[in-house]
N, C-alpha and C positions, 0 to 999 in steps of 0.2 A: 484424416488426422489420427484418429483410433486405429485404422491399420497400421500405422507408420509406427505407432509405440507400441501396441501389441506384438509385432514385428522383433523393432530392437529389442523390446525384453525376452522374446524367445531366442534371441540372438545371444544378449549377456547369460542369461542361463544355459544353453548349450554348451559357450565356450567357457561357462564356470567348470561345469562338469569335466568338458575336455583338458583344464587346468589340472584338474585333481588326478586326472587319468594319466596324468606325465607329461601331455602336450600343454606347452606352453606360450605357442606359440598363436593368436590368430588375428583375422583383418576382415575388413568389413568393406568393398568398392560400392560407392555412390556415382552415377553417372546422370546423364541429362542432355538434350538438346535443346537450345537456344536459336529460334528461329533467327537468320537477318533480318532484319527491318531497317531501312533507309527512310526516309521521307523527309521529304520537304514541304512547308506551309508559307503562305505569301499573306500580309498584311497591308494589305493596300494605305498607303498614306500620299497621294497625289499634292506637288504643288510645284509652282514654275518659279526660280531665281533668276533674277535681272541680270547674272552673268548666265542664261541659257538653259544652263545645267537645269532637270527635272527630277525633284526627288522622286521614288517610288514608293517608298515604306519599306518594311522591313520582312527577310526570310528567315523562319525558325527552321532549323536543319535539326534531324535526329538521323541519327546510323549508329549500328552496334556493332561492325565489321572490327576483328579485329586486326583487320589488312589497311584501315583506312578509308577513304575515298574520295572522289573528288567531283565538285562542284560545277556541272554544267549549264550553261544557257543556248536556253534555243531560241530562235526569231527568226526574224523574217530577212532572207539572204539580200544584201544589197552590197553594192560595191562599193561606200564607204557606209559603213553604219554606224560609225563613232565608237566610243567606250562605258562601258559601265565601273559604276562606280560600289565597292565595296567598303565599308568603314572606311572611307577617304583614302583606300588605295585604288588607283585608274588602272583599269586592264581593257585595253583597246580589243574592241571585238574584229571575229575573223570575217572577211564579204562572205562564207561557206554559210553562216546560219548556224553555226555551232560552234562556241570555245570553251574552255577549262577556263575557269576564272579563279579556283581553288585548289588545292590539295590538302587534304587533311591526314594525318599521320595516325591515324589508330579511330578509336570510336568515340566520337563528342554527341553535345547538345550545344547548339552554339546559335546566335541572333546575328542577323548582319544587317545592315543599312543599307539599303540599295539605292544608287540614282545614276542617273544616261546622260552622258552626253551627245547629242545626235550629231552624226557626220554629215558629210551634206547630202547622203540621200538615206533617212532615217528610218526608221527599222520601226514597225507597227504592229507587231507582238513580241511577246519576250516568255520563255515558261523556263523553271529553273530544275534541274533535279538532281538527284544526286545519286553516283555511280559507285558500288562496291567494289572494293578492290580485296578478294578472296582468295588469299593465300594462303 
């Protein structure tokens, strides 16, 4: 922190001088890099409703992309595996073992509620992540 204002103030005093000299003119570029970071974190909240449906608990998603990104699950490939459920929207999942259940438009913090509805041949892991989109 002591270098950063030792700095500027060698800064404002040079370009005082250079004011008086006739140049009137100066600027100062601050730059930085910003790592991406994505992550995803899972909260386990397990419980079974009498219509089937199994809650899971909830994902906290972070991403600083400013491209967006979108929300993948992975599991176990079966040829009907039912849907997952997002904040009570249903995104039927793919038999492949991988679908897009989200897209997100820029960079959030965002909590979702997750719960499965099993197809009839039901899917016995699930891992969530989340894909940068680097434009």
């Amino acid at each position: 922190m002591k270098k950063i204002v030792i700095f500027l103030a060698a800064i404002s005093l040079t370009g005082q001088a250079r004011a008086q000299d006739g140049q009137a003119s100066q600027s100062l570029t601050i730059g930085g890099v910003v790592p991406l970071v994505c992550r995803s974190d899972y909260t386990p909240a397990i419980s079974f409703r009498p219509d089937g449906i199994i809650d899971l608990g909830s994902v906290r998603e972070f991403c600083n992309s400013g491209g967006g990104y979108q929300v993948v699950v992975e599991y176990t490939p079966t040829d009907a595996p039912g849907a997952l459920i997002l904040n009570g929207t249903e995104v039927a999942l793919d038999r492949s073992g991988s679908t897009v259940v989200a897209v997100v438009e820029g960079p959030a913090i965002l909590t979702r509620n997750l719960a499965y509805r099993p197809g009839s041949q039901p899917i016995t892991s699930i891992r969530v992540r989340l894909q940068a989109d680097t434009v």
